[in-house]
PARO-46475 format. One record per residue: x, y, z of N, C-alpha, C in turn; residue in three letters. Coordinates in steps of 0.2 Angstrom, whole numbers, plus 5000, padded with zeros to 4 digits. Layout:
<nodes>
XYZXYZXYZAla/...
</nodes>
This chain:
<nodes>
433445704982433245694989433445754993Unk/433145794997433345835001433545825008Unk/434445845011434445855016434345875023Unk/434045865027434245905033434545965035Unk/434546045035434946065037435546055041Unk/435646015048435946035052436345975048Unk/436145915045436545855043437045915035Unk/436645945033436945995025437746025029Unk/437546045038437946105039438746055041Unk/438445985046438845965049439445925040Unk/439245905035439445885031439845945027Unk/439746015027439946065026440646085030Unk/440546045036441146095041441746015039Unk/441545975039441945925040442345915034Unk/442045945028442245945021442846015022Unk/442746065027443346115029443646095033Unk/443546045037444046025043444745975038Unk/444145955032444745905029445245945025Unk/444945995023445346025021446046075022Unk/445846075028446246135033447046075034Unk/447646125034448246065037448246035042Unk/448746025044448645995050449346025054Unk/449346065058449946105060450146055069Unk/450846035070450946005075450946045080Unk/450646025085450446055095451246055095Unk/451546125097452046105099452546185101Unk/452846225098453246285097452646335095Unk/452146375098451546405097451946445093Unk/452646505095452946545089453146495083Unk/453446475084453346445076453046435072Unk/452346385074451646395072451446465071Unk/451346495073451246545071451646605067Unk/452246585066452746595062452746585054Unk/452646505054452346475049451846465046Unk/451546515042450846545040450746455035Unk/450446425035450346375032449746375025Unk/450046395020449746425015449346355008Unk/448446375009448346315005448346334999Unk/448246274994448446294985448046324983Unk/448346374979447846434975447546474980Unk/447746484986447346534990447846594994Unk/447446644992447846694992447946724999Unk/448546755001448646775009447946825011Unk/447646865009447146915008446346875009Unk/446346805008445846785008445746735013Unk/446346745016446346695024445846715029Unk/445946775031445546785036444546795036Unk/444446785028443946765025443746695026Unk/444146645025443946595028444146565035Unk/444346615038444346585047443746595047Unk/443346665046442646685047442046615044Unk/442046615040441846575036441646505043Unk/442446475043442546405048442146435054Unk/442446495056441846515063441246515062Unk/440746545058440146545059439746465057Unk/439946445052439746365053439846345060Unk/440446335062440446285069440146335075Unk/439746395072439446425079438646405078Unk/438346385071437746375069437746295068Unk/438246255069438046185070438046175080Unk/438346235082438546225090437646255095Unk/437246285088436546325088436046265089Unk/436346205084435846175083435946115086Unk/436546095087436446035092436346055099Unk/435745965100435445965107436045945112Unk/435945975118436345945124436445875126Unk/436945865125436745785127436645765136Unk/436145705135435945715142436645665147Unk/436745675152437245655157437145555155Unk/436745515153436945455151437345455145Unk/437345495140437645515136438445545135Unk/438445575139439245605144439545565146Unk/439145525151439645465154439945415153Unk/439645425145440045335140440345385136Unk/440645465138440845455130441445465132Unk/442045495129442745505131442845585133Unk/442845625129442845685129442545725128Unk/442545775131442045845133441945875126Unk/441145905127441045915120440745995120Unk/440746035116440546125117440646165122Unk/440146175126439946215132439846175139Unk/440046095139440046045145440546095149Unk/440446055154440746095162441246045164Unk/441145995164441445945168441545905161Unk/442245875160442345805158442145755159Unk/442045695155441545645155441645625161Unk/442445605163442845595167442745595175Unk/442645685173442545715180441645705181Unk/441345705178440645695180440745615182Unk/441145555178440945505182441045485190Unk/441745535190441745525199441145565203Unk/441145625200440345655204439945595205Unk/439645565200439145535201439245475203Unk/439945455207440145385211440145435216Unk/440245495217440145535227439345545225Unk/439045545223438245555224438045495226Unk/438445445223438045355224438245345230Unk/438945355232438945345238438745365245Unk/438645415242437945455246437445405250Unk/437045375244436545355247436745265244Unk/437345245247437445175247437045145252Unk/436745085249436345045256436545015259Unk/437245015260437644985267437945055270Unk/437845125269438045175273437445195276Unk/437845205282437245235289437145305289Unk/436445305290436145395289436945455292Unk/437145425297437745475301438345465293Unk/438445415292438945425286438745455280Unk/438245435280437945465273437945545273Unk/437845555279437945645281438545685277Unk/438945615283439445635281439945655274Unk/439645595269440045595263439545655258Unk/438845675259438645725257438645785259Unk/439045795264439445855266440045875262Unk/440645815260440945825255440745845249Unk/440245805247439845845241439945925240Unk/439445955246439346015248440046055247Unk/440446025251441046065250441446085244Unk/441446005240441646025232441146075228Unk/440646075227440246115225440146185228Unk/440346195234440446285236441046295233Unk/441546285230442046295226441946285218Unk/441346245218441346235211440946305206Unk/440946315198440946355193440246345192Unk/439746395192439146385190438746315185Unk/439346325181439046275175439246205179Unk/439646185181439846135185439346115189Unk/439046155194438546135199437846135195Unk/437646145188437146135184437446075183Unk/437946025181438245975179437745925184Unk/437945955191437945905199437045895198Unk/436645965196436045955196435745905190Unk/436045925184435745865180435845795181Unk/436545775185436645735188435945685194Unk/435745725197435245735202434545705199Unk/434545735192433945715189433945675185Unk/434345645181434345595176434645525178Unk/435245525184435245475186435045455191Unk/434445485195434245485204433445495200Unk/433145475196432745475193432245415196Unk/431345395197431345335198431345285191Unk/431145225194431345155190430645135188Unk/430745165179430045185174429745085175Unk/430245045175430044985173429644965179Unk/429944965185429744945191429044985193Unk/428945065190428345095193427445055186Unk/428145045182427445035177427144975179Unk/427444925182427344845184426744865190Unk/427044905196426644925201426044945200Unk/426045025194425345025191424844995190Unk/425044935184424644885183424444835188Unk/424944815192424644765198424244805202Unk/424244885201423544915207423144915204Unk/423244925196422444935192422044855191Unk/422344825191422144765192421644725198Unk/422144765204422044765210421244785215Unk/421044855206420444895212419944835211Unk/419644875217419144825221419244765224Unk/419744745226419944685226420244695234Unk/420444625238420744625245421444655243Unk/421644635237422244675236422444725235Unk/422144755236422244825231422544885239Unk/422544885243422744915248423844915248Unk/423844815247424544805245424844845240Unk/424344835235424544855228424544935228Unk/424144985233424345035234424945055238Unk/425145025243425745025244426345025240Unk/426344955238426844945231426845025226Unk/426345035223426445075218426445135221Unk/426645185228426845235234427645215234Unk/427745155232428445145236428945145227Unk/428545135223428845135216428745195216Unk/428445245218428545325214429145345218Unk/429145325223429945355229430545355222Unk/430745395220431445415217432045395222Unk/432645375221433245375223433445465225Unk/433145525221433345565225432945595230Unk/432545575231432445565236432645565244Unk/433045485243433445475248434245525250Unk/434245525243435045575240434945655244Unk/434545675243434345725246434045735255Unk/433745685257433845665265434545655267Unk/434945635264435645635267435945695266Unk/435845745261436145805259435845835268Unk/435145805269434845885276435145855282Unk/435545775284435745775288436245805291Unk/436645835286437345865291437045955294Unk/437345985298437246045300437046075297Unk/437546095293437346155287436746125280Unk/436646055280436246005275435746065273Unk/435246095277434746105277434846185272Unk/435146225274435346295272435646275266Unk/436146205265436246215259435746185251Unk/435146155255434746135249434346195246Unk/434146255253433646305252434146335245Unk/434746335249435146395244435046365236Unk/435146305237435446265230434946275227Unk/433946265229433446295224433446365222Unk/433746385226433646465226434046475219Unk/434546435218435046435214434746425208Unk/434046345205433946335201433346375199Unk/432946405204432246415201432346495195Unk/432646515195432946565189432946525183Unk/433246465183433646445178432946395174Unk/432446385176431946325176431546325169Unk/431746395168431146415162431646395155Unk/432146405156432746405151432946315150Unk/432946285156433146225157432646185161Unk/432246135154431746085159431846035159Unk/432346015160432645955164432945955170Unk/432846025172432946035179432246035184Unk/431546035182431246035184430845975190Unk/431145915188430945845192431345865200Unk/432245905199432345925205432145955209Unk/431946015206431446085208430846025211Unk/430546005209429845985211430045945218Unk/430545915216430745835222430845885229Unk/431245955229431545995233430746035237Unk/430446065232429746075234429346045239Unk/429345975237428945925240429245905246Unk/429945895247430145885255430045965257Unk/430246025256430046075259429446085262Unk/429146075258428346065260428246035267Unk/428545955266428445925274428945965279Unk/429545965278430145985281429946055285Unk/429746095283429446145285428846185285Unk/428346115287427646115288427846135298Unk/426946195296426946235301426946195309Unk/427146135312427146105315427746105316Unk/428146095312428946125317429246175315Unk/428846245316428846295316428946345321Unk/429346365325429046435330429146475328Unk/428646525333428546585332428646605335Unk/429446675334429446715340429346795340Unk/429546825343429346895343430246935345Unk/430146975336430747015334430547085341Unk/431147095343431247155345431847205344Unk/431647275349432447315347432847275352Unk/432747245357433147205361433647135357Unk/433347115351433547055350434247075345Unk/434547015344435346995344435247025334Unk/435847105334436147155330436047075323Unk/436247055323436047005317435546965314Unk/435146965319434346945318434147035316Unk/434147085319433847165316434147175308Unk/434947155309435147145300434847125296Unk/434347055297434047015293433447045291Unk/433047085296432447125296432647175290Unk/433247205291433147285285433247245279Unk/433647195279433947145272433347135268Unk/433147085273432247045268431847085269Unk/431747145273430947185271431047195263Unk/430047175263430147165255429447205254Unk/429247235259428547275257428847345257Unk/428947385262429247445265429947455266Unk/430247455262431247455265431247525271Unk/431547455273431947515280432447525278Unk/432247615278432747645275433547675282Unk/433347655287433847675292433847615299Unk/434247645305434047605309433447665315Unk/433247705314433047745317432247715314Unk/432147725307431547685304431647595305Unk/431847555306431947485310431547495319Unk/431847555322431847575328431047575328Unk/430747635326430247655326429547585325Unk/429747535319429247495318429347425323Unk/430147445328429747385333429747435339Unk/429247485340429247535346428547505348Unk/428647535355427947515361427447485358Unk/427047505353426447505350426447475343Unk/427147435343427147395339427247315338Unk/427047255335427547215335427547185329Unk/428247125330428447085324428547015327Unk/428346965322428446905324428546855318Unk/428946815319429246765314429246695313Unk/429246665309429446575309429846565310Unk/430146515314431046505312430946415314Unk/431246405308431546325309432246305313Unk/432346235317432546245321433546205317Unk/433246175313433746175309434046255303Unk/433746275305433846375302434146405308Unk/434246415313434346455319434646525315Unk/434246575319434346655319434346655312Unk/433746615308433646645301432846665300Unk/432246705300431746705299431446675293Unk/431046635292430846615286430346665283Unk/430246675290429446745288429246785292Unk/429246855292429146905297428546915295Unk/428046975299427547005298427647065305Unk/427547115301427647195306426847195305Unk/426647215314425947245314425947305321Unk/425547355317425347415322424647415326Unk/424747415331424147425335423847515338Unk/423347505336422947565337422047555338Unk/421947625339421247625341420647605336Unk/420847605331420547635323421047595317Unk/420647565312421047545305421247625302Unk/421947605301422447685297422047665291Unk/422147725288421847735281422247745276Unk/422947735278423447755273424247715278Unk/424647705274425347695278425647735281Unk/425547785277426247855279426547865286Unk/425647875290425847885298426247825300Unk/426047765299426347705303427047695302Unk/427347745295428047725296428347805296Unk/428047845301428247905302428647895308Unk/429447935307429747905314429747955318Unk/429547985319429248085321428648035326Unk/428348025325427548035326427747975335Unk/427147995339427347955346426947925346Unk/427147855350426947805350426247795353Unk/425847745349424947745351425147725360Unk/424547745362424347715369424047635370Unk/424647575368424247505367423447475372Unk/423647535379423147515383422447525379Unk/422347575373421747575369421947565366Unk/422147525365422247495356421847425355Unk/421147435352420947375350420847355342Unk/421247385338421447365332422147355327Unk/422147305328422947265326422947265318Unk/423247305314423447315308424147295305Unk/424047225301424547195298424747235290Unk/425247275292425247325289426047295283Unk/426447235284426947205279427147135282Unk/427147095277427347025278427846995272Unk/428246985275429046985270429346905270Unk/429446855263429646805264430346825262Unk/430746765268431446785267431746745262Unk/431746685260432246625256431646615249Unk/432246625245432046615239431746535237Unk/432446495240432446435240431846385242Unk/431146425246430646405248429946425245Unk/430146435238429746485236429146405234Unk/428446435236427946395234427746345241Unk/428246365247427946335252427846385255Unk/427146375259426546445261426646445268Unk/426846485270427046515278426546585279Unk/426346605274425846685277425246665282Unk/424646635281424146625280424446605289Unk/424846545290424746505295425046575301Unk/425646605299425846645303425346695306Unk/425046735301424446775305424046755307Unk/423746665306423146675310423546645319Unk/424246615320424646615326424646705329Unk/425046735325424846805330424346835330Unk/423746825329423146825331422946815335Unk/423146755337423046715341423546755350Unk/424146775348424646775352424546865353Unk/424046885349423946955351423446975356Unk/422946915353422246925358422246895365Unk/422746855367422946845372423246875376Unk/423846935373424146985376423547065375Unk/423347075372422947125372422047095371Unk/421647075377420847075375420647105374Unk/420847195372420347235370420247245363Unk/420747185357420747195349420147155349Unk/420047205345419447185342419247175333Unk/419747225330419847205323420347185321Unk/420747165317421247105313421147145306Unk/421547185303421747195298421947195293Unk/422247225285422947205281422947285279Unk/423447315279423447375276423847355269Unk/423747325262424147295259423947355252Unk/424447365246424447375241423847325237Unk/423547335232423247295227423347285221Unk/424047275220424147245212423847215205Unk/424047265202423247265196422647305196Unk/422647315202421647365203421747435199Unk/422447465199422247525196421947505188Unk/422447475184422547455178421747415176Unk/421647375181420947375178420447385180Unk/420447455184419947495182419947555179Unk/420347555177420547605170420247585165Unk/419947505163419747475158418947445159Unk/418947455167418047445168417847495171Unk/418147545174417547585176416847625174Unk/416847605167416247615163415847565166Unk/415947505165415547445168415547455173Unk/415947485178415747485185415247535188Unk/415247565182414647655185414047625180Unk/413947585177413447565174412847525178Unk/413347495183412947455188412647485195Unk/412847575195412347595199411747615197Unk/411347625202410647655202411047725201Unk/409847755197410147815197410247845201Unk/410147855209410247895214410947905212Unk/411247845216412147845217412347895212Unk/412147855202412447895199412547985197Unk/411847995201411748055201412148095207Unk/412148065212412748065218413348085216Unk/413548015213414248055210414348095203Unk/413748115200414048165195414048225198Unk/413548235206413648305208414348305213Unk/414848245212415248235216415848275212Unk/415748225205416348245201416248315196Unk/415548335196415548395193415148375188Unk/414848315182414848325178414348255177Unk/413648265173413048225176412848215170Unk/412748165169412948095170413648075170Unk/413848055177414748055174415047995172Unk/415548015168415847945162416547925167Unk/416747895162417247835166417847885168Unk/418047915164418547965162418448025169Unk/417848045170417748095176417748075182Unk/417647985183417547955188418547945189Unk/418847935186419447915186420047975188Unk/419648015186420048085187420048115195Unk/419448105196419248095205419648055208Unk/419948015205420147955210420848015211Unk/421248025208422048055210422248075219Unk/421648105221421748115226421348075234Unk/421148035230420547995236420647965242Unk/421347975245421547975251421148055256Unk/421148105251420848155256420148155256Unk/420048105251419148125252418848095258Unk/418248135261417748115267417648035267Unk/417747995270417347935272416547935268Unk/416247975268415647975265415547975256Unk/415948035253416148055249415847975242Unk/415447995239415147955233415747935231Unk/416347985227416847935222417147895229Unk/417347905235417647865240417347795240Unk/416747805239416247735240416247715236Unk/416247715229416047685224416747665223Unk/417347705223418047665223418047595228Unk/417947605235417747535239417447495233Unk/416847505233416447455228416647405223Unk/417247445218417547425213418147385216Unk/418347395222419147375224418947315227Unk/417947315231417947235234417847195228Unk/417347225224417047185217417947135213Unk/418347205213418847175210419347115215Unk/419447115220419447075224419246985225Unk/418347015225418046955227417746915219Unk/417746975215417446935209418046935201Unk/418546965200419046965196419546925196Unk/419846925203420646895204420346815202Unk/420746785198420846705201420646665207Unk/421346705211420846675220420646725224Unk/419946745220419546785223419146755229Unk/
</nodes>
């Protein structure tokens, strides 16, 4: 009968373990003084079998599973790479319970998961990974209770009950972390320390998915929590307070501002900027957007962030160009703040200026060169023969191939507005836009 590997290696290490003396904890120089030497084994071939013991107990530590935090907390001692002793995890998870004990009052409950928070700004990475699986394996919902629900709604459909029975089985999906988690955003700082805490986990998500249910829990309140409703919107200026301007060169994420004379420049006369901000966030943006007003859609960035060049005349400016839009918190990642914010300064620009008339995006298009490097065969295939005739007297060379149309493109910021390769790039950059992407 054959084995199991990992059952071959643990019975291999134990059969060395038995073998090894047993030296008393006690005088470290003496022990170590005291070479304690087994039978028939030569001084020379010791250090052959410490190797030996070490790679087995690194290749049984390879193949054991983690054990999950119910398993930790009946056992006595800390085992490999754990963080926390059994010990020290069971009082953790007696301060997270009492968190959310149902005889403590939302203002208490703040209060004792603000201590929380506190031990954990001190605590060791691997430690607050401890606090998280905590979070999810014990604050989990209640599988027996949600199954019973189910079946009393599926029972239920079509029936006068069934409205109850949907109730019921809304009120079984609610997790205990839930709640655990609403007590965390009641104190002051509550709210800044859950964004940071995802911020913390969503790195780790891929490697560790048993972190997942947290992530997800934390996303779904974010979602509500900072739904565009209690949201304002204000407008950054050179005027506003030296630590909100700090926040602007930190989180731009399109164009680094590379100075404060480049900062200076993008909130000058004929510019502005305007942000989210949560009112339990105060002086943190969740989401900027810089836009340049002018006569005309720019046809490249350069000018817009040239700090030489003088300011447009906004009295004729009837084109508003959203030229960078920068999420600041990692910790919020998957809840959608762009969309709602431009179409609010749209709104806050046309009221201040009626003579806009166009609403723009100057943005980068990530992916477009790389795949049209690999269709623009396919894309010069689908003109008529005029165009294609157009563009070979464009590129030089009739009938022109993929290769001739692509070598044209290197400099097609200075080509005419008119110019064939100009337009046939439009062509392929809307195609690739409205018919390629996913959410085209």
């Amino acid at each position: 009968m054959m084995n199991s590997t990992p059952e071959w290696i643990a019975r291999s290490v134990s059969r060395l373990r038995t073998a090894a003396p047993v030296v008393a904890v006690g005088d470290a120089g003496k022990a170590a003084e005291k070479s304690v030497d087994r039978p028939g084994e030569k001084l020379g071939e010791r250090p052959a079998r410490a190797g030996l013991d070490k790679s087995v107990t690194d290749v049984v530590a390879k193949v054991a599973v983690p054990r999950s935090t119910h398993e930790r907390l009946q056992a006595t001692l800390r085992r490999g790479q754990e963080a926390l002793s059994p010990r020290a995890l069971r009082r953790l998870l007696a301060d997270l319970q009492e968190v959310v004990a149902p005889q403590v009052s939302e203002i208490e409950g703040g209060r004792r998961a603000q201590a929380v928070a506190e031990w954990y700004a001190k605590a060791e990475p691997e430690e607050r990974r401890d606090m998280w699986l905590l979070m999810c394996e014990q604050f989990a919902p209640d599988a027996t209770r949600f199954k019973s629900a189910r079946q009393r709604y599926e029972a239920a459909a079509g029936t006068a009950e069934e409205g109850q029975a949907e109730i019921s089985l809304r009120r079984a999906l609610v997790s205990p972390r839930t709640r655990l988690l609403q007590r965390f955003s009641a104190f002051p700082q509550g709210m800044r320390f859950l964004v940071d805490m995802r911020a913390e986990i969503l790195p780790l998500l891929k490697a560790d998915k048993r972190l997942l249910p947290l992530d997800a829990e934390l996303e779904h309140l974010f979602s509500t929590w900072f739904d565009v409703a209690f949201l304002e919107l204000r407008r950054l200026s050179w005027d506003s307070p030296a630590s909100l301007l700090e926040k602007l060169i930190k989180y731009e994420a399109v164009h680094d501002i590379r100075s404060w004379a480049d900062l200076k420049n993008r909130l000058d006369s004929d510019r502005r900027c305007y942000g989210f901000f949560h009112p339990r966030l105060p002086g943190e943006p969740l989401i900027f957007v810089e836009v340049a007003l002018l006569d005309k859609i720019s046809s490249s960035i350069t000018p817009l962030l040239d700090e030489a060049a003088a300011p447009a005349d906004i009295s004729r400016a009837t084109t508003a160009i959203f030229y960078s839009i920068s999420n600041t918190q990692t910790g919020l990642r998957g809840v959608s703040f762009g969309d709602s914010l431009i179409k609010h300064v749209v709104e806050t620009l046309t009221a201040e200026f009626p003579r806009l008339r166009t609403f723009a995006t100057l943005s980068p298009i990530p992916g477009f060169r790389a795949w049209l490097s690999k269709h623009a065969g396919a894309m010069l295939e689908r003109l008529d023969d005029k165009r294609r005739s157009e563009l070979g007297r464009a590129v030089g060379f009739e009938p022109p191939q993929a290769t001739h149309f692509l070598g044209a493109l290197d400099k097609a910021l200075e080509l005419d507005a008119r110019s064939p390769v100009r337009q046939v790039l439009l062509e392929c950059a809307a195609y690739y836009l409205g018919r390629e992407l996913h959410e085209g």
